[in-house]
Structure formats: structure tokens, C-alpha cells
CHARMM-style PDB file with segment names, atoms N, HN, CA, C and O in Angstrom:
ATOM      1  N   UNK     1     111.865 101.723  91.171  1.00  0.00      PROA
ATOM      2  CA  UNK     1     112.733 102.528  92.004  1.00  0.00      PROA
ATOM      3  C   UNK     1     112.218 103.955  92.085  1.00  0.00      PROA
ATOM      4  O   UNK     1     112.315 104.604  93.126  1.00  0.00      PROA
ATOM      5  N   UNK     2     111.725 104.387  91.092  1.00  0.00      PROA
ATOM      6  HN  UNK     2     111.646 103.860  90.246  1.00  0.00      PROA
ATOM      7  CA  UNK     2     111.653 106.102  91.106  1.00  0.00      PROA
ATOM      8  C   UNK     2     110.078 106.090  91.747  1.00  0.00      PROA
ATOM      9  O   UNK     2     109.708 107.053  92.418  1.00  0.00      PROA
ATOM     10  N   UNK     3     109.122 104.867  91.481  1.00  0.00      PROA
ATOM     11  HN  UNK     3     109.422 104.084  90.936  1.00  0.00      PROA
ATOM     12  CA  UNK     3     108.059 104.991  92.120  1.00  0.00      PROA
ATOM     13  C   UNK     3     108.166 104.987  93.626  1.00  0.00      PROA
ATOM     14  O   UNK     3     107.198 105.494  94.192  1.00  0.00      PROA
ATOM     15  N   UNK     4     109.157 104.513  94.420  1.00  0.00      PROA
ATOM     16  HN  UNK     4     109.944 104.101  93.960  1.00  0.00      PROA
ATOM     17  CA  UNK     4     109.340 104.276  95.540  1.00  0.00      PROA
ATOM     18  C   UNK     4     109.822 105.690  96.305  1.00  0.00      PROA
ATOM     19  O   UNK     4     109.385 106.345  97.251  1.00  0.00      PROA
ATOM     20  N   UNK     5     110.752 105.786  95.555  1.00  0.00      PROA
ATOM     21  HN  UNK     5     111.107 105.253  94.787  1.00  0.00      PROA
ATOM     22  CA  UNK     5     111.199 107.644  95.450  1.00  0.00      PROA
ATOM     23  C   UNK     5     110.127 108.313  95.972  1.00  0.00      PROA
ATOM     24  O   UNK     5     110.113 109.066  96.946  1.00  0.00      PROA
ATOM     25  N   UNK     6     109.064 107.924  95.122  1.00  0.00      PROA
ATOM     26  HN  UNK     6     109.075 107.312  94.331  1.00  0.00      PROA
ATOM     27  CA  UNK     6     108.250 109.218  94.589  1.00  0.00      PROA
ATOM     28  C   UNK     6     107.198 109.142  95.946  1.00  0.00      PROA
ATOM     29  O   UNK     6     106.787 110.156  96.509  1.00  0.00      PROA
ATOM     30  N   UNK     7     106.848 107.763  96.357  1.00  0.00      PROA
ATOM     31  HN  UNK     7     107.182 106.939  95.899  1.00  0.00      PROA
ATOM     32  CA  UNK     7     105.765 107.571  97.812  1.00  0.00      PROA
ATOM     33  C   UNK     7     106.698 108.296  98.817  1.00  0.00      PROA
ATOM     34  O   UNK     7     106.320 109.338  99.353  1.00  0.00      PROA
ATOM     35  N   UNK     8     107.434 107.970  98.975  1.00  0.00      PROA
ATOM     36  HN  UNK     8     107.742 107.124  98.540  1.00  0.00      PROA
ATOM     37  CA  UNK     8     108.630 108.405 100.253  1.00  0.00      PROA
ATOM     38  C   UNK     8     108.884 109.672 100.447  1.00  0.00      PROA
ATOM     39  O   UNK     8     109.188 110.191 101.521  1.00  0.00      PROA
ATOM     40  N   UNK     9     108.703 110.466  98.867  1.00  0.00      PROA
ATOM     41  HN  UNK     9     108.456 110.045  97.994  1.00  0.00      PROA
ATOM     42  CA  UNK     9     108.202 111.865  99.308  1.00  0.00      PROA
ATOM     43  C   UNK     9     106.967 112.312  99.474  1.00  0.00      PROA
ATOM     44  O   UNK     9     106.605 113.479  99.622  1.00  0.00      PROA
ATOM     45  N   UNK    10     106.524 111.636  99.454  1.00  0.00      PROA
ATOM     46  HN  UNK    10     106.818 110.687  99.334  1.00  0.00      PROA
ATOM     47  CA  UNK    10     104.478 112.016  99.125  1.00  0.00      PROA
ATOM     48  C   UNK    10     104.558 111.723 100.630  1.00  0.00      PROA
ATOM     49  O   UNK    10     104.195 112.662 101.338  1.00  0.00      PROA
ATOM     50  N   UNK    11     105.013 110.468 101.342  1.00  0.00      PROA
ATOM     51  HN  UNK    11     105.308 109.705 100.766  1.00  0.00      PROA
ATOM     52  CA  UNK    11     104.914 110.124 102.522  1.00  0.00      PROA
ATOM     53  C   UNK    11     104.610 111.416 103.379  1.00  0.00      PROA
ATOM     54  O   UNK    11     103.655 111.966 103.929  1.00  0.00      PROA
ATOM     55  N   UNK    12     106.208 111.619 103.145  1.00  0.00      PROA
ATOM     56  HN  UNK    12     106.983 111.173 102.698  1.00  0.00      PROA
ATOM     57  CA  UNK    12     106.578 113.169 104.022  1.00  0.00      PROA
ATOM     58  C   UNK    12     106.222 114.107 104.248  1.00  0.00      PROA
ATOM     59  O   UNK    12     106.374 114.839 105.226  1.00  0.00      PROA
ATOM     60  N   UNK    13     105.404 114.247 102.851  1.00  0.00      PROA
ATOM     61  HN  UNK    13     105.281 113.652 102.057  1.00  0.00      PROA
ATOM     62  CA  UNK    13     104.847 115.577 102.842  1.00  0.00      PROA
ATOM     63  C   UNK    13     103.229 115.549 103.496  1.00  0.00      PROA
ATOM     64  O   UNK    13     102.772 116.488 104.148  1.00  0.00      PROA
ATOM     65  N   UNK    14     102.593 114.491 103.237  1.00  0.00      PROA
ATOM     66  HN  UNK    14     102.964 113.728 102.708  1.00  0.00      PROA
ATOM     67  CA  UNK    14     101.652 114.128 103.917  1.00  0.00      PROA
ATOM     68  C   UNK    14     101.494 113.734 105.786  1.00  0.00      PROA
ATOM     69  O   UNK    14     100.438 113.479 106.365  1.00  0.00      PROA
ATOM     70  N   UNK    15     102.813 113.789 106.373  1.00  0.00      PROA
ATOM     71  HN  UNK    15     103.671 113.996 105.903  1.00  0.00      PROA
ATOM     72  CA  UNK    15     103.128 113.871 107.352  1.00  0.00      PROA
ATOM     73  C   UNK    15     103.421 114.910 108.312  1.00  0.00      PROA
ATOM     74  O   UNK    15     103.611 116.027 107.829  1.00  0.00      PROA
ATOM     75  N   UNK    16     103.516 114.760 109.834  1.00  0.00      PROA
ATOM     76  HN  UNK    16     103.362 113.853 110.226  1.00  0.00      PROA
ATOM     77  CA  UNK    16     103.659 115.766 110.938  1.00  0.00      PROA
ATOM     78  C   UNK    16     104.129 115.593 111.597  1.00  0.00      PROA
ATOM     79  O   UNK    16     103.871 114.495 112.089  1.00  0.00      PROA
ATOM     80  N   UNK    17     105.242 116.394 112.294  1.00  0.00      PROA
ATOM     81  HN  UNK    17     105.452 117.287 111.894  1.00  0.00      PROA
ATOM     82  CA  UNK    17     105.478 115.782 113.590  1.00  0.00      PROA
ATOM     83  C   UNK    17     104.722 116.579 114.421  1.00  0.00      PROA
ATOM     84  O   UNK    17     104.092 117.633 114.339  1.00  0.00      PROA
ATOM     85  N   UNK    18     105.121 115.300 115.685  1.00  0.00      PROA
ATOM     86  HN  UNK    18     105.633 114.444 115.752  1.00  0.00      PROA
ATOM     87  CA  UNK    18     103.879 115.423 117.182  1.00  0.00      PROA
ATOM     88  C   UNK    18     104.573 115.150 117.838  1.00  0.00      PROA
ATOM     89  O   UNK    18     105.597 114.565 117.484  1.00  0.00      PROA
ATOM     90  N   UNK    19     104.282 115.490 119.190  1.00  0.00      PROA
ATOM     91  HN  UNK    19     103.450 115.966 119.477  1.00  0.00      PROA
ATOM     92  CA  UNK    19     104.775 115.067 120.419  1.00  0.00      PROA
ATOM     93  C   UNK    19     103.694 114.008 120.993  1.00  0.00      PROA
ATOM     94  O   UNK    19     102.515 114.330 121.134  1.00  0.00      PROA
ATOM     95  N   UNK    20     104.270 112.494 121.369  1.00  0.00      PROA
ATOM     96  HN  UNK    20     105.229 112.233 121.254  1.00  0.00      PROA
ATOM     97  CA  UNK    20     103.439 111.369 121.505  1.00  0.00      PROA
ATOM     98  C   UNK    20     103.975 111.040 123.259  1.00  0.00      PROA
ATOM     99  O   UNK    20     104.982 111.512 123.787  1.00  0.00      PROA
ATOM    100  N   UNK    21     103.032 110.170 123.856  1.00  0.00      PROA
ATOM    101  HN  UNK    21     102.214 109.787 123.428  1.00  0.00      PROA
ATOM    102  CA  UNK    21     103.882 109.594 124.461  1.00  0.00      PROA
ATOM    103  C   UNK    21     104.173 107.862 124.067  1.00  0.00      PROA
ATOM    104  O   UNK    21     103.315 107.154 123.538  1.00  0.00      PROA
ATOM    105  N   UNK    22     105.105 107.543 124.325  1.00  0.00      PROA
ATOM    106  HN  UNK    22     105.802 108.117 124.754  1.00  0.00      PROA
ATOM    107  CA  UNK    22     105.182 106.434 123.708  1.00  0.00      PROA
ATOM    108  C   UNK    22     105.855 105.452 124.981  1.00  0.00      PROA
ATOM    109  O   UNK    22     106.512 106.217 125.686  1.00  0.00      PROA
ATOM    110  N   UNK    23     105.933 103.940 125.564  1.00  0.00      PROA
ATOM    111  HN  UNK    23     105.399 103.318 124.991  1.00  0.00      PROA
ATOM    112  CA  UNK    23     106.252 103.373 126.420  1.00  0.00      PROA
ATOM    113  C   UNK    23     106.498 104.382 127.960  1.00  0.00      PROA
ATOM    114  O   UNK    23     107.346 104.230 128.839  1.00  0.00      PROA
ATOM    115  N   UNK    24     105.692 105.142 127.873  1.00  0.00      PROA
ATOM    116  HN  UNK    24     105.003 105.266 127.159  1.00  0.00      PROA
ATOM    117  CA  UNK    24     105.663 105.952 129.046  1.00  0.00      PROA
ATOM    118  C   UNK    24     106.667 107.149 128.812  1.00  0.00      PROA
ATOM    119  O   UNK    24     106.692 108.019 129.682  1.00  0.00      PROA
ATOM    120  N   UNK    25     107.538 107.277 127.658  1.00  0.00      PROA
ATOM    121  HN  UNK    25     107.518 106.570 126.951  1.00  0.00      PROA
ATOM    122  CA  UNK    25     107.710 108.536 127.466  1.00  0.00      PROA
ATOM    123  C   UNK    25     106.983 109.629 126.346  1.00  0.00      PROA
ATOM    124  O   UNK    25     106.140 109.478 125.462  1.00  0.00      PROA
ATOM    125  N   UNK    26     107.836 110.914 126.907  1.00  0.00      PROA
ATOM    126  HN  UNK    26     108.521 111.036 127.625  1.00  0.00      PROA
ATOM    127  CA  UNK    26     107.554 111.996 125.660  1.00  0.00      PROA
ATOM    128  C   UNK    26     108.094 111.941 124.740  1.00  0.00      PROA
ATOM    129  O   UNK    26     109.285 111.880 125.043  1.00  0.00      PROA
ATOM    130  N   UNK    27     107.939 111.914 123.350  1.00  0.00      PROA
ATOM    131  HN  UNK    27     106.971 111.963 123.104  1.00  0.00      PROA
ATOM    132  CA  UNK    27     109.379 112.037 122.422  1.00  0.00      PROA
ATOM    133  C   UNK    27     108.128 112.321 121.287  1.00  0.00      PROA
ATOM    134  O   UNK    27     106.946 112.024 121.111  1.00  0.00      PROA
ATOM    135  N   UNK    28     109.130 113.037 120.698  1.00  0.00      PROA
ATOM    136  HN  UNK    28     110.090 113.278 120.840  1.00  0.00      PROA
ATOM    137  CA  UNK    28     108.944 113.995 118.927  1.00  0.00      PROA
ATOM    138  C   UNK    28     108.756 112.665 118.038  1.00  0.00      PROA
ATOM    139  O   UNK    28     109.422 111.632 117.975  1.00  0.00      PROA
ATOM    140  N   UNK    29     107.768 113.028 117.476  1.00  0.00      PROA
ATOM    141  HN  UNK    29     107.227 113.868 117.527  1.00  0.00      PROA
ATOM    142  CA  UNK    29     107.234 111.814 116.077  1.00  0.00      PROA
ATOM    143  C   UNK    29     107.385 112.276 114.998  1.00  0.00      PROA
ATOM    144  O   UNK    29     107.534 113.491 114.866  1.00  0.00      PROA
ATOM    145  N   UNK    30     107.385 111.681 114.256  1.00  0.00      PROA
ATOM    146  HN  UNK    30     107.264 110.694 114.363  1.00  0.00      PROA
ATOM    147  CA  UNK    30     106.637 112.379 112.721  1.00  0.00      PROA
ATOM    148  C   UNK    30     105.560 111.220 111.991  1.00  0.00      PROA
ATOM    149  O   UNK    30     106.096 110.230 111.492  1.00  0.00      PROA
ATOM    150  N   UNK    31     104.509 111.303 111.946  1.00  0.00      PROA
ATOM    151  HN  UNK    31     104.073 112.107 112.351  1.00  0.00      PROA
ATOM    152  CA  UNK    31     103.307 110.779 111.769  1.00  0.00      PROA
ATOM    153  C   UNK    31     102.713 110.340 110.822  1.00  0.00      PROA
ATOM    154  O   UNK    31     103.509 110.450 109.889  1.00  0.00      PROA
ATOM    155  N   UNK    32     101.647 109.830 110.395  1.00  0.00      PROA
ATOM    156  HN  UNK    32     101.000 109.741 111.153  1.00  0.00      PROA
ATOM    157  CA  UNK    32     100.813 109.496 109.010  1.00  0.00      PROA
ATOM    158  C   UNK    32      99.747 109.146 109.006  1.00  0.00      PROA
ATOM    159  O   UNK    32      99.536 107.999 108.610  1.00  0.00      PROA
ATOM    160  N   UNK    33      98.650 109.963 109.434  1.00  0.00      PROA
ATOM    161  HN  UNK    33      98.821 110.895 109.756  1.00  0.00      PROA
ATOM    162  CA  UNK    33      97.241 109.563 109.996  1.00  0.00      PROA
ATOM    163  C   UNK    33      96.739 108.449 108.842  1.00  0.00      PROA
ATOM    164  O   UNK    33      96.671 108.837 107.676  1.00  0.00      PROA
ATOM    165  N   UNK    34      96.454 107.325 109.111  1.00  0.00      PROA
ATOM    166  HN  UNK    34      96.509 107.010 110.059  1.00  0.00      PROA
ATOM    167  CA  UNK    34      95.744 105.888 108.651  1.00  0.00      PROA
ATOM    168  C   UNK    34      94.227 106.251 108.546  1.00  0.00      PROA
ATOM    169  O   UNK    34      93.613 105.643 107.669  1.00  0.00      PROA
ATOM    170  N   UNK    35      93.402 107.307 109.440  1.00  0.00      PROA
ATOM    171  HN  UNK    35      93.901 107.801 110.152  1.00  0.00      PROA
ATOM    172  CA  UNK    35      92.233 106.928 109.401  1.00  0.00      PROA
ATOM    173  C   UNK    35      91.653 106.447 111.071  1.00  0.00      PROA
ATOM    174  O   UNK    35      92.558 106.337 111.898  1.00  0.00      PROA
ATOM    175  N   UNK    36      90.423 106.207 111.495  1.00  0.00      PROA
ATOM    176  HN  UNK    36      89.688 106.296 110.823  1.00  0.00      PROA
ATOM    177  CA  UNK    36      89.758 106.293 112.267  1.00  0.00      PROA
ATOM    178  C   UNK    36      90.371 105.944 113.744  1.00  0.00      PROA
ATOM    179  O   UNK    36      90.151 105.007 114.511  1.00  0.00      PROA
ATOM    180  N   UNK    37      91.238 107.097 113.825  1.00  0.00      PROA
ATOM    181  HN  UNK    37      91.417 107.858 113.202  1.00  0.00      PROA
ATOM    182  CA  UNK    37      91.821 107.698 114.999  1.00  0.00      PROA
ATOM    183  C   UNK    37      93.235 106.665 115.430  1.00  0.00      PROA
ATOM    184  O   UNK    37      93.674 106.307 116.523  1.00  0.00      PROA
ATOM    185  N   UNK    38      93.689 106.398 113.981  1.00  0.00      PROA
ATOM    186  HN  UNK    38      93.333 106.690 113.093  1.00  0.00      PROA
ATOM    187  CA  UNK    38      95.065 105.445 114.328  1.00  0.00      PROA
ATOM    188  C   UNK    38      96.010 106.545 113.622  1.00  0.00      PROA
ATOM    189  O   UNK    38      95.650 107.570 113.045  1.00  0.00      PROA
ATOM    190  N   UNK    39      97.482 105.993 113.850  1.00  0.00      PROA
ATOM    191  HN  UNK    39      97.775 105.160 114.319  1.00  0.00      PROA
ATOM    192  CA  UNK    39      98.608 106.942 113.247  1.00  0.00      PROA
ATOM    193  C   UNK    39      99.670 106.054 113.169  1.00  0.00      PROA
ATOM    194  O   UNK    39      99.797 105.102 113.939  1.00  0.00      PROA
ATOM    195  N   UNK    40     100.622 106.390 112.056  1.00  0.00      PROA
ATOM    196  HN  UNK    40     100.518 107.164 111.431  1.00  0.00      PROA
ATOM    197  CA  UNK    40     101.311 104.895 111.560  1.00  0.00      PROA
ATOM    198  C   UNK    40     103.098 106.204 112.075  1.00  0.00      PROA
ATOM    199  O   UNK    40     103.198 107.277 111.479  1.00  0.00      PROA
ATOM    200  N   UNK    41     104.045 105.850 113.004  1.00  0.00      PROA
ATOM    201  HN  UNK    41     103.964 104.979 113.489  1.00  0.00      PROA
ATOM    202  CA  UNK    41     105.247 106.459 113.078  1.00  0.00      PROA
ATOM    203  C   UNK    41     106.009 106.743 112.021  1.00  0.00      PROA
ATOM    204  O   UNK    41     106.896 105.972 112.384  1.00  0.00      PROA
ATOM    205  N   UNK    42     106.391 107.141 111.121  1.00  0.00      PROA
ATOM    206  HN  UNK    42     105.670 107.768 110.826  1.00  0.00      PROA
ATOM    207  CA  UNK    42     107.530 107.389 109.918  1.00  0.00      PROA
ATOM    208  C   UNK    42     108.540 107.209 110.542  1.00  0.00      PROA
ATOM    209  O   UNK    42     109.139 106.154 110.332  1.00  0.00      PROA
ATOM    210  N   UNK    43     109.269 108.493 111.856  1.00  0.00      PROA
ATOM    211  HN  UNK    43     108.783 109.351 112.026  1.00  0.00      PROA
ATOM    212  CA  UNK    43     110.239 108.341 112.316  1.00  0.00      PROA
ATOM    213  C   UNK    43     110.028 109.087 113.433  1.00  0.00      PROA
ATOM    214  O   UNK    43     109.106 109.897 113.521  1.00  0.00      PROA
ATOM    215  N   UNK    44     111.133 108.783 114.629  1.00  0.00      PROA
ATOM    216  HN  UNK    44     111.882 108.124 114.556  1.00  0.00      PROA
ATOM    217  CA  UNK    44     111.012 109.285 115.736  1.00  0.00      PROA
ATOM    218  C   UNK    44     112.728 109.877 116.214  1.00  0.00      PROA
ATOM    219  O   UNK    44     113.655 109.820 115.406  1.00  0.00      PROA
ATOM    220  N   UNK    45     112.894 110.404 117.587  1.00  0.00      PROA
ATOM    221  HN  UNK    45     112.141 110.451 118.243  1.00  0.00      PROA
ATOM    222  CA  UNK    45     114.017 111.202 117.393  1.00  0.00      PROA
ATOM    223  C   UNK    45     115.121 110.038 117.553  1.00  0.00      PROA
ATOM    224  O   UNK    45     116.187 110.083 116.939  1.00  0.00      PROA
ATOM    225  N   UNK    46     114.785 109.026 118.403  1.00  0.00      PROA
ATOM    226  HN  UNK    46     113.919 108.989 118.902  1.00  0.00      PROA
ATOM    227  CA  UNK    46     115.393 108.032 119.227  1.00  0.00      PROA
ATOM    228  C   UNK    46     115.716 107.277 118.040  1.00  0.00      PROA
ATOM    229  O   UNK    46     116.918 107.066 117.875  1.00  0.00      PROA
ATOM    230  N   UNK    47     114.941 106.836 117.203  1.00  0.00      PROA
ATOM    231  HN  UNK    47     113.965 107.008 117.337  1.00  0.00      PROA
ATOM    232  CA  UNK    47     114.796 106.008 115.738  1.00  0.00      PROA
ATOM    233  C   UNK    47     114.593 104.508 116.369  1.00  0.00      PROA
ATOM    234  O   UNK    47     115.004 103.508 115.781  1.00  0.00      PROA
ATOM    235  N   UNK    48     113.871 104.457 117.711  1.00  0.00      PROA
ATOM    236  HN  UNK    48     113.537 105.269 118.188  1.00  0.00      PROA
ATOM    237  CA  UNK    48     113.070 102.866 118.121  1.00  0.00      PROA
ATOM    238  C   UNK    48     112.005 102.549 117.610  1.00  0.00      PROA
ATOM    239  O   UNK    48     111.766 101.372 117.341  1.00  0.00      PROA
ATOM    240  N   UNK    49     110.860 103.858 117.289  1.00  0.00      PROA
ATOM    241  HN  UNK    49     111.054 104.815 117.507  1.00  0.00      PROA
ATOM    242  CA  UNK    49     109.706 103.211 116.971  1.00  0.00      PROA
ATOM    243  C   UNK    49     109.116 103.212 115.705  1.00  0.00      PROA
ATOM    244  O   UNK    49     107.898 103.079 115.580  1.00  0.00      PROA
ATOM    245  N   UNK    50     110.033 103.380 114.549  1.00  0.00      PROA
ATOM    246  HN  UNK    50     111.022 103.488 114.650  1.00  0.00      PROA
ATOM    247  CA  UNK    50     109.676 103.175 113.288  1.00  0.00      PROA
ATOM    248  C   UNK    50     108.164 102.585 112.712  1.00  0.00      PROA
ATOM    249  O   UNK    50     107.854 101.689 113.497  1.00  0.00      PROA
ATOM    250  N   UNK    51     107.852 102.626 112.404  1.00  0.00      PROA
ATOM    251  HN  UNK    51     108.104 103.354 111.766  1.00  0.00      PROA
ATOM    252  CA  UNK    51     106.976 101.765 111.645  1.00  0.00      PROA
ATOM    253  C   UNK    51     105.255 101.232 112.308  1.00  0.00      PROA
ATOM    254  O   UNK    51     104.281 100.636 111.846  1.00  0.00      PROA
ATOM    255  N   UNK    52     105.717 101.998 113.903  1.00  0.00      PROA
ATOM    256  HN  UNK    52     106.508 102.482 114.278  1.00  0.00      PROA
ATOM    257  CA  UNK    52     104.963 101.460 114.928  1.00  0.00      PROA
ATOM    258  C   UNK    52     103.175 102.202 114.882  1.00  0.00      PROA
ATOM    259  O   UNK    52     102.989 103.401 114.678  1.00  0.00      PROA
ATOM    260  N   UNK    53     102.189 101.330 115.083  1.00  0.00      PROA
ATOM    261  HN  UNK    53     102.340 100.355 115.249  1.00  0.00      PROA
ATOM    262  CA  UNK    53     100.930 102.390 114.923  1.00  0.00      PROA
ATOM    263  C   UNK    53     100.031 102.243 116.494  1.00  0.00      PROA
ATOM    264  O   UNK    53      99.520 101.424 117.258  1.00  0.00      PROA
ATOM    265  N   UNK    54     100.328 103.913 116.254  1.00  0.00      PROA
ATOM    266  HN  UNK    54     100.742 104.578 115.634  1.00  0.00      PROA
ATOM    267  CA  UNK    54      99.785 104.447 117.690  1.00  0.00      PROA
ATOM    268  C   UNK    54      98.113 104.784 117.797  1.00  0.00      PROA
ATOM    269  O   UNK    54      97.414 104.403 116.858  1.00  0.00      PROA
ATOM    270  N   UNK    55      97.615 105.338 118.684  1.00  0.00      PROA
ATOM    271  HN  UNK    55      98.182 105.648 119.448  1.00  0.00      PROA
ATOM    272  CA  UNK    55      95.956 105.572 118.806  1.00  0.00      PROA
ATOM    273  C   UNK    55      96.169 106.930 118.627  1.00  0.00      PROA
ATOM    274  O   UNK    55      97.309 107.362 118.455  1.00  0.00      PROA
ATOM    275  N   UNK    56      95.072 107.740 118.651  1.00  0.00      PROA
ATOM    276  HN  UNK    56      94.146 107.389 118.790  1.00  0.00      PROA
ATOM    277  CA  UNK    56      95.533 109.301 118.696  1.00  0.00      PROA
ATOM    278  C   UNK    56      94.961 109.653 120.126  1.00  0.00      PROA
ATOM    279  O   UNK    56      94.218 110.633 120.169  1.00  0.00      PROA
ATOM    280  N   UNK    57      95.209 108.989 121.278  1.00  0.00      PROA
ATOM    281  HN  UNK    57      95.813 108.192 121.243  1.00  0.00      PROA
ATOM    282  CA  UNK    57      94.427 109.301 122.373  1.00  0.00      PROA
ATOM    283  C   UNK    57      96.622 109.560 122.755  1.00  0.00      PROA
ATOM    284  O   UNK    57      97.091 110.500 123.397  1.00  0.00      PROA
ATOM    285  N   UNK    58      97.335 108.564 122.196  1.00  0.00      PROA
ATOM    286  HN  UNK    58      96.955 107.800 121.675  1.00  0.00      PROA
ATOM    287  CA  UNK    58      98.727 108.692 122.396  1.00  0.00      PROA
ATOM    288  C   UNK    58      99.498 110.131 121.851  1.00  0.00      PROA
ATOM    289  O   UNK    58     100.624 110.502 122.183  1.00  0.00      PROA
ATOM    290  N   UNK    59      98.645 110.760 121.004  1.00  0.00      PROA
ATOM    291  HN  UNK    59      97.730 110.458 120.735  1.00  0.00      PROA
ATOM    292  CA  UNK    59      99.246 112.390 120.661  1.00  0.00      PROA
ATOM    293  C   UNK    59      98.821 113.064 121.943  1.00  0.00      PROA
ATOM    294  O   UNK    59      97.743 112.786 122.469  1.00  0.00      PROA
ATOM    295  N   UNK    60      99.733 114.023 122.496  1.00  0.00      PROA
ATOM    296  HN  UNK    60     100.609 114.248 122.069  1.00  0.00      PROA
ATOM    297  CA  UNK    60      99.508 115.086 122.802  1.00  0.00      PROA
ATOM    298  C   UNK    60      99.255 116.425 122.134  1.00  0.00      PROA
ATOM    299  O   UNK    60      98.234 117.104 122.247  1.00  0.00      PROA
ATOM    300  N   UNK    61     100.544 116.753 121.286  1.00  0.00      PROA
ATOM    301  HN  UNK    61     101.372 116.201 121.194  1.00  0.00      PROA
ATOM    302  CA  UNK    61     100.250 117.983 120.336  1.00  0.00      PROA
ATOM    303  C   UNK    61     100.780 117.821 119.218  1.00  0.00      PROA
ATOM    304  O   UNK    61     101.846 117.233 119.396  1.00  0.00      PROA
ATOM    305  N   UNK    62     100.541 118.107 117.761  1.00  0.00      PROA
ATOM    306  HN  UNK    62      99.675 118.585 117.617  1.00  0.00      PROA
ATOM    307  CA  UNK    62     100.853 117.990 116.145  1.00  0.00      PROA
ATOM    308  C   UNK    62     101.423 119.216 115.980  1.00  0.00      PROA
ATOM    309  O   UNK    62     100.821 120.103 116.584  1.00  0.00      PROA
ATOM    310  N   UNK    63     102.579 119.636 115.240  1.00  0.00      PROA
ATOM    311  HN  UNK    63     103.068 118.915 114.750  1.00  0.00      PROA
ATOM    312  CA  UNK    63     103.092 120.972 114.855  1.00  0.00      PROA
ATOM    313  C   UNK    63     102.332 121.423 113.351  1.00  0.00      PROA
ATOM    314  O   UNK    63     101.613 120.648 112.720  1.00  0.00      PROA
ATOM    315  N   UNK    64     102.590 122.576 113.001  1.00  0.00      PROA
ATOM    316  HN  UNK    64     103.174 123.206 113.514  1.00  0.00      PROA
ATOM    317  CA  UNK    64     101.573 122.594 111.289  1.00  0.00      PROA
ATOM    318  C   UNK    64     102.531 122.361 110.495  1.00  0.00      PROA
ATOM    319  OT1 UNK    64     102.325 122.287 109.284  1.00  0.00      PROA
TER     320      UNK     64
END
């Protein structure tokens, strides 16, 4: 349990939000770069695309 805790904040903190487009819209992400130009969703504003992994040709812009 506390290890699970403990990824879920590591997650977060290792994360960004972006503005993506996603099924033809714009909407606010928050992100988790995988590696050679993929990105895995954490959460989004809508809360549809959970879990979902995007290209990074699908970012428009990352906040710091």
C-alpha cells in the first residue's frame, strides 16, 4: 500500500501538463513521457482519456 502511495507521487511529480489534441479536440493533459516520442495520459480535464498513450506529434505545448 504505501509503495503504491509512494509511485503515485513520484508519478506526479515526474509529470506535466500539456495542451494535446486528442479525438480532434484541444484539452489540458497531464502527461508521463514513456520514451521515444510516446506519452502515457495520467489525467485529463474531461477525465475520458485516462490511461491513454499519445505520440508527441499530438502535444502542442507542455507548461514547466
Amino acid at each position: 500500500m504505501l509503495n503504491k502511495k509512494l509511485s503515485n507521487v513520484r508519478m506526479l511529480k515526474l509529470s506535466s501538463w500539456c495542451t494535446a489534441i486528442l479525438d480532434g479536440k484541444q484539452v489540458r493533459v497531464r502527461v508521463r513521457h514513456l520514451g521515444r516520442g510516446k506519452f502515457q495520459v495520467i489525467e485529463d480535464e474531461s477525465g475520458t482519456n485516462n490511461q491513454k498513450i499519445i505520440d508527441a506529434s499530438d502535444i502542442i505545448h507542455c507548461d514547466k
